[in-house]
C-alpha positions in Angstrom: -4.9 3.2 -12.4 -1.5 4.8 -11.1 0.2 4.0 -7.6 0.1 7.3 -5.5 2.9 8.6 -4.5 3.8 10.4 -1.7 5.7 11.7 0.9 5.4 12.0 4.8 6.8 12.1 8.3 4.0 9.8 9.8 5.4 6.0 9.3 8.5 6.3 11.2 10.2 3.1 10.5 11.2 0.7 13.3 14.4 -0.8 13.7 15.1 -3.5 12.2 11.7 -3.6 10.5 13.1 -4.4 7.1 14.4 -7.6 8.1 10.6 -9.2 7.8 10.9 -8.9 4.2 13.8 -7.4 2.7 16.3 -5.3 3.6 15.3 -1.7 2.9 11.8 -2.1 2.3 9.6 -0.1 5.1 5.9 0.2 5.8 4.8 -1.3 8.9 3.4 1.7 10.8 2.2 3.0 7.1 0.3 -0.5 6.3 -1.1 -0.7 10.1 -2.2 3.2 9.5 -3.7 2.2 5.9 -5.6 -0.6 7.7 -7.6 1.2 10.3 -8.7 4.3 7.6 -9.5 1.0 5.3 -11.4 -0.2 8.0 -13.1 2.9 8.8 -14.7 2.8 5.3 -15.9 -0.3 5.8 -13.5 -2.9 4.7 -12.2 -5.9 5.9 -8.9 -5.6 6.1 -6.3 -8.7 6.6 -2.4 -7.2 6.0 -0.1 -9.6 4.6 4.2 -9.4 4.1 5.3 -9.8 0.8 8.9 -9.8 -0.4 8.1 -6.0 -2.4 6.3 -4.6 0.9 2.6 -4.8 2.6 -0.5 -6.4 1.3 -3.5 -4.8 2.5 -6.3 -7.5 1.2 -9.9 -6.0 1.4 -12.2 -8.4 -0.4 -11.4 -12.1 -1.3 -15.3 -12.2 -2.9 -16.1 -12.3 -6.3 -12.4 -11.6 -6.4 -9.6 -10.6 -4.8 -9.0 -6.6 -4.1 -6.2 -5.5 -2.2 -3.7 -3.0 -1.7 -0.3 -3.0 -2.4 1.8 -0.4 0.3 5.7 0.6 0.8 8.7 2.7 0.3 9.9 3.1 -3.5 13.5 1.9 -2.8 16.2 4.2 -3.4 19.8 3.5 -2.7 20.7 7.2 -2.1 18.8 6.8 1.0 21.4 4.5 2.7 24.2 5.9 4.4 26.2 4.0 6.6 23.9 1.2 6.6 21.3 3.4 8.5 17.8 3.4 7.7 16.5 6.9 6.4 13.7 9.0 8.3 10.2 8.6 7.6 10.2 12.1 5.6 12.7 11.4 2.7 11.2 8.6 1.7 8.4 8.4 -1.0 5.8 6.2 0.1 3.2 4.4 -2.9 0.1 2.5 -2.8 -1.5 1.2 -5.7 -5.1 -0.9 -5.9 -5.0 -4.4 -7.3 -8.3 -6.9 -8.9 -7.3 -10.7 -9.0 -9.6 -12.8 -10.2 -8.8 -16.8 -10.3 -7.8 -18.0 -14.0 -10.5 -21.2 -13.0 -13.2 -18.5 -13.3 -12.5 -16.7 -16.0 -14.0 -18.6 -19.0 -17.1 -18.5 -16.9 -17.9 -15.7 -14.9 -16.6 -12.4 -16.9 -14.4 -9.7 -14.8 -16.4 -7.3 -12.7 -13.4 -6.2 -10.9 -13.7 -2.7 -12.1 -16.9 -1.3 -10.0 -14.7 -2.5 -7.0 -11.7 -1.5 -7.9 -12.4 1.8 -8.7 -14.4 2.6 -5.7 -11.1 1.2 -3.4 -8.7 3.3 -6.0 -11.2 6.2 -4.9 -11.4 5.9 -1.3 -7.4 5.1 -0.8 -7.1 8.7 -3.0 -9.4 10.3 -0.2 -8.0 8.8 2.4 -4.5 10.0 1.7 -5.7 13.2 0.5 -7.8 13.8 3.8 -4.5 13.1 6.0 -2.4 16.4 6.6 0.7 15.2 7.0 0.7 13.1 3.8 2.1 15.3 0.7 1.4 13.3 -3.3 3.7 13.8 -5.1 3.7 12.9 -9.1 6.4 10.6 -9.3 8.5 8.0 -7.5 
């Protein structure tokens, strides 16, 4: 399954927001917004910093299913140490399945049911959003 990409004014970034992680990675008000329409179809949703963005983690049983959610970094974006607007940046999500090694030799991978159906509902949900633009490529 491919990341979306997209683009859209709606996750302004905050100042100084890419100091949580890394400097010029965004997504807070974008992993927040992906939270509540995750939540609205029926996921539990915990949101977690990594160093490449937002973790949106919707299932730790059988197995771990989360979403992945940021910017797609681009240095052309950067001028005068300034972070850009909310519009010129393209935005990604993609769907992750983890599934503990330890279980493997026992309990085959039945990530896919689950993963597709998240992969489904994050392509409505960004489709259903006006504002939000996919675009093919990073």
């Amino acid at each position: 399954m491919k990341p979306y990409y997209f683009k859209s004014d709606l996750f302004e970034i905050e100042p100084g927001e890419d100091q949580e992680i890394n400097p010029g990675i965004y997504g807070k008000k974008l992993a927040l917004w992906l939270s509540r329409q995750l939540k609205s179809y029926g996921y539990e949703v915990d949101i977690v910093e990594e160093d490449w963005g937002r973790c949106l983690i919707c299932s730790r049983s059988p197995h771990l299913l989360w979403v992945g959610c940021g910017n797609v970094y681009d240095q052309k974006l950067f001028k005068d140490g300034k972070a850009p607007s909310a519009g010129d940046i393209t935005w990604q999500c993609f769907v992750v399945a983890e599934v503990s090694f330890l279980k493997l030799p026992f309990r085959p991978l039945k990530s896919s049911p689950a993963k597709k159906k998240l992969y489904e509902d994050l392509g409505a949900i960004l489709r259903n959003e006006k504002r939000i633009r996919i675009v093919e490529d990073a």
